[in-house]
C-alpha positions in Angstrom: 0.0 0.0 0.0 1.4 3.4 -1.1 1.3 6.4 0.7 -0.2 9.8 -0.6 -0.1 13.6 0.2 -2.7 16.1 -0.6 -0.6 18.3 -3.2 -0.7 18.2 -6.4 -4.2 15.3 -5.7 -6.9 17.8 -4.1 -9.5 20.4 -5.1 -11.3 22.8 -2.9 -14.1 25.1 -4.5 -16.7 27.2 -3.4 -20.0 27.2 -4.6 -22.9 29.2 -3.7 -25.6 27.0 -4.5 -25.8 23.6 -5.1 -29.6 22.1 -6.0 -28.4 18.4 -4.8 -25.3 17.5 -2.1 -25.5 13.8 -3.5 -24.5 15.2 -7.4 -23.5 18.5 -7.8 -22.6 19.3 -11.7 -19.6 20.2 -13.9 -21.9 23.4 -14.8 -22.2 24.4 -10.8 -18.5 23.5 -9.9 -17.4 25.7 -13.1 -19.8 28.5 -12.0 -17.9 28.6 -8.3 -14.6 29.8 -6.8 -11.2 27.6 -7.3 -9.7 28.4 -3.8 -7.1 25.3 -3.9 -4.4 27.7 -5.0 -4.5 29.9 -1.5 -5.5 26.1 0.9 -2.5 25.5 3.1 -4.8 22.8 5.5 -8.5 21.9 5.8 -10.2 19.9 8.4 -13.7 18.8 7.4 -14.9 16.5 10.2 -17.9 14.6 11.9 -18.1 13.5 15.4 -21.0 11.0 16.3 -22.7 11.2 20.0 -23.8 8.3 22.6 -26.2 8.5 24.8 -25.6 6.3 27.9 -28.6 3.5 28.9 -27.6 2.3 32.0 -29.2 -0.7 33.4 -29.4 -1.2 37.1 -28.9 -4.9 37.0 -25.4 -4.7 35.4 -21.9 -3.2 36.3 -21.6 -2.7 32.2 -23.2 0.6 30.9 -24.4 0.4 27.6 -25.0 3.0 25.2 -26.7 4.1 21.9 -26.2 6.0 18.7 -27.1 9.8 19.8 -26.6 12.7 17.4 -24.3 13.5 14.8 -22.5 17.3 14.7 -19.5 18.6 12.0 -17.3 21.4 11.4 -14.7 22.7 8.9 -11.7 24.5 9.3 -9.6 25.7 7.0 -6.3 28.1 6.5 -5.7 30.1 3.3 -2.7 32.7 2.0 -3.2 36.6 1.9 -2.8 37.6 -1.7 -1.4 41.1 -1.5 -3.4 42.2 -5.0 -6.8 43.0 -3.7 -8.0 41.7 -6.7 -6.2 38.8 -6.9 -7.1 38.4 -2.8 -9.9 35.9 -4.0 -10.0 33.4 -0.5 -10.3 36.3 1.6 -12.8 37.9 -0.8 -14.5 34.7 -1.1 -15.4 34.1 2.4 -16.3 36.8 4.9 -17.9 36.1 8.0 -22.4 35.0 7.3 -21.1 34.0 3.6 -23.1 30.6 2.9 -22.7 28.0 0.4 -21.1 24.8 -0.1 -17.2 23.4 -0.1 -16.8 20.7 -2.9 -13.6 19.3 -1.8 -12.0 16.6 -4.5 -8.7 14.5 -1.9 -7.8 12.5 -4.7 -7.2 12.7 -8.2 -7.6 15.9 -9.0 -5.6 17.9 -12.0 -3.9 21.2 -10.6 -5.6 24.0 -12.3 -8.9 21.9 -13.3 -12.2 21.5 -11.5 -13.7 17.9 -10.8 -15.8 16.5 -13.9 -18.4 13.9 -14.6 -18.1 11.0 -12.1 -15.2 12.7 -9.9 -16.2 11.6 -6.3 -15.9 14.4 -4.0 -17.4 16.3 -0.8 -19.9 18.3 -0.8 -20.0 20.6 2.4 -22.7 22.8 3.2 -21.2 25.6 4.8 -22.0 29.3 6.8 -18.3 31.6 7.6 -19.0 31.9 11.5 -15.3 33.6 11.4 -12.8 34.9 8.9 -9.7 35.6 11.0 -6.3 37.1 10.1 -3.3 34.8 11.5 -0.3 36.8 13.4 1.9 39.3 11.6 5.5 38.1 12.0 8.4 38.8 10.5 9.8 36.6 7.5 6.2 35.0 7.2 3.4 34.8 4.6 0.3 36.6 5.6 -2.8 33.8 6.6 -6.1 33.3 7.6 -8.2 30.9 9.4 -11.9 30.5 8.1 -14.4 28.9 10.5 -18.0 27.4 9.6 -20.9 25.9 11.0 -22.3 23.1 8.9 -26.1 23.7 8.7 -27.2 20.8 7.1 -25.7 17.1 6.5 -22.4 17.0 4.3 -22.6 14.3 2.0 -18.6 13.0 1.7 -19.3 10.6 -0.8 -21.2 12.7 -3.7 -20.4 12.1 -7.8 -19.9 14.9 -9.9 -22.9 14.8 -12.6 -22.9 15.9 -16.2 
């Protein structure tokens, strides 16, 4: 089993609408933002809840399946053309929409197409925060969004 690293494999976008999370098209992807050029890291992630059933007439406590919650994270480059600036442009705080992230097999400088698999993440900017000025490094910032409504991380790219 080989190993793989996100550059140079990956594909984040932005989309501002997406009519279906299960299939989102070529024509929506191509009508969204390409931020993959300013991503330095992303965390996407689901955590699943239990709920605790104890049972007085054992010492085990069981449990079952309780609800389901998700965030995203995600750090991007400064751009120091304002018009060029497009991550921070892209994503000020009460922006929503929908981060369609390809992690493998994606083409540097080309959007997912028919039958990519990729993730479709719902998405409101809760926070668009500068990193720390210092000396001798490039200028960041951390974006940080609710997820409204369920991602779907296993969605095909349709025609």
């Amino acid at each position: 089993m080989s190993r793989v690293i996100p550059n140079e494999q990956s594909y984040l976008g932005f989309l501002p609408a997406v009519a279906s999370v299960a299939a989102p098209t070529v024509a929506e992807i191509t009508a969204g933002t390409d931020l993959t050029s300013f991503l330095i890291s992303l965390n996407a992630s689901s955590q699943g809840n239990t709920v605790p059933t104890p049972n007085i007439s054992t010492l085990f406590e069981t449990s079952i399946p309780g609800t389901v919650q998700a965030s995203l994270t995600a750090d991007f480059y400064r751009d120091d053309d304002v018009s060029g600036d497009t991550a921070w442009t892209t994503l000020p705080r009460a922006t929503e929409g929908f981060f369609v992230i390809q992690r493998f097999g994606a083409t540097p400088g080309t959007d997912p197409g028919s039958g990519d698999k990729v993730e479709v993440w719902p998405v409101m900017v809760v926070s668009r925060t500068m990193s720390n000025m210092a000396n001798n490094t490039a200028m960041t910032f951390t974006v940080t969004c609710s997820v409204p409504d369920v991602p779907n991380e296993n969605a095909t790219v349709a025609a």
